[in-house]
C-alpha positions as CSV (number, residue, x, y, z in Angstrom):
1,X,-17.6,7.7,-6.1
2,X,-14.8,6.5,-7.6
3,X,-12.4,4.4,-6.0
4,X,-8.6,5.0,-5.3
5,X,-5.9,2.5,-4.5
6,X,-5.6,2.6,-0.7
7,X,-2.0,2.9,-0.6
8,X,-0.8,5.4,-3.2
9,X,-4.1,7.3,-4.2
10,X,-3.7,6.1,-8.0
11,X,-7.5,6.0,-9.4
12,X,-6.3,3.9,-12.3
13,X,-6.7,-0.2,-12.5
14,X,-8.3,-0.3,-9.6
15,X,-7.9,-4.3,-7.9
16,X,-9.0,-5.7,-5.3
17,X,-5.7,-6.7,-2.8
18,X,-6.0,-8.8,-0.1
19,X,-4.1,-6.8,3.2
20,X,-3.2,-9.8,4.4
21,X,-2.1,-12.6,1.4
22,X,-4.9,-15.0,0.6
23,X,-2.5,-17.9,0.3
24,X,-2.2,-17.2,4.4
25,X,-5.5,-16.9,5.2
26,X,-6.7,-13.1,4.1
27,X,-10.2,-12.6,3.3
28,X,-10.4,-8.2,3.7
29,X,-9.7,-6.8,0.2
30,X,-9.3,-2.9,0.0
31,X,-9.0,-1.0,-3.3
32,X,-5.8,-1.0,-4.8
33,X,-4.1,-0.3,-7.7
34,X,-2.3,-2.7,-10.3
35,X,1.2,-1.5,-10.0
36,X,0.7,-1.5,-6.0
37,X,-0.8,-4.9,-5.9
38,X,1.3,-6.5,-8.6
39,X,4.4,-5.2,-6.1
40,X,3.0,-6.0,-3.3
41,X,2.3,-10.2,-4.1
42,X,1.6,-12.1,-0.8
43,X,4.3,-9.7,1.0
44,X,2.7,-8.5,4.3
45,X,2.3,-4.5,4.1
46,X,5.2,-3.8,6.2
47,X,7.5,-5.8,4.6
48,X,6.1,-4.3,1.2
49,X,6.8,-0.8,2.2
50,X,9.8,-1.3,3.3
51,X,10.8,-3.3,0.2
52,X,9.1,0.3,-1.6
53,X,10.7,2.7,0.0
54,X,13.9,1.1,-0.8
55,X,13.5,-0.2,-4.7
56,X,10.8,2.3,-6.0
57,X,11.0,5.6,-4.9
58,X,8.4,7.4,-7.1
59,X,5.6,5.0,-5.6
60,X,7.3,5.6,-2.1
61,X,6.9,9.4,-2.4
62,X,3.3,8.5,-4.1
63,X,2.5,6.8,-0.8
64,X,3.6,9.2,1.7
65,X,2.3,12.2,0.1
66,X,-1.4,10.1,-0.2
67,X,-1.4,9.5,3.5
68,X,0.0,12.0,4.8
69,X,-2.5,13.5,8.0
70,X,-4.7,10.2,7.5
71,X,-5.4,8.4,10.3
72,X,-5.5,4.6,9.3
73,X,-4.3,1.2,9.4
74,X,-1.6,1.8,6.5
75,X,-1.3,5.3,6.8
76,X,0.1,4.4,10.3
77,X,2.2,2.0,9.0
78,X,3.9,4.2,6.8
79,X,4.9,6.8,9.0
80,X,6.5,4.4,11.1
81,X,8.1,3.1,7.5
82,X,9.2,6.8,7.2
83,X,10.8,7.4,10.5
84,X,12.9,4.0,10.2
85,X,16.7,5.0,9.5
């Protein structure tokens, strides 16, 4: 099975992130790819999102399009992202 980054679906330089920064005490990693990860940094996901759907749209649409009828942690996370004015 070949593993896809958890937030935009990518299958390509697959990394392991830490959801919550290891520099503030994360230890769960989830598969994720480099250009999600490398944006990302120690940013908590919400912040992160937010900061994406403002600066990088094509990862945004990326994102929302991946999780879109999912029902988990991030996928919840960025619906409520997407309904923020």
């Amino acid at each position: 099975m070949t593993k896809v980054c958890i937030y935009c679906g990518s299958n390509r330089e697959i990394q392991e992130d830490h959801v919550r920064a290891k520099s503030k005490g994360g230890v769960t990693t989830v598969p994720s790819c480099k250009k999600c990860n490398t944006s990302k940094g120690n940013k908590p996901v919400m912040e992160w999102l937010r900061w994406v759907k403002k600066n990088d749209k094509y990862r945004w649409t990326r994102i929302v399009i991946f999780n879109k009828n999912k029902r988990n942690d991030i996928s919840r996370k960025v619906r409520k992202i997407r309904e923020e004015k």
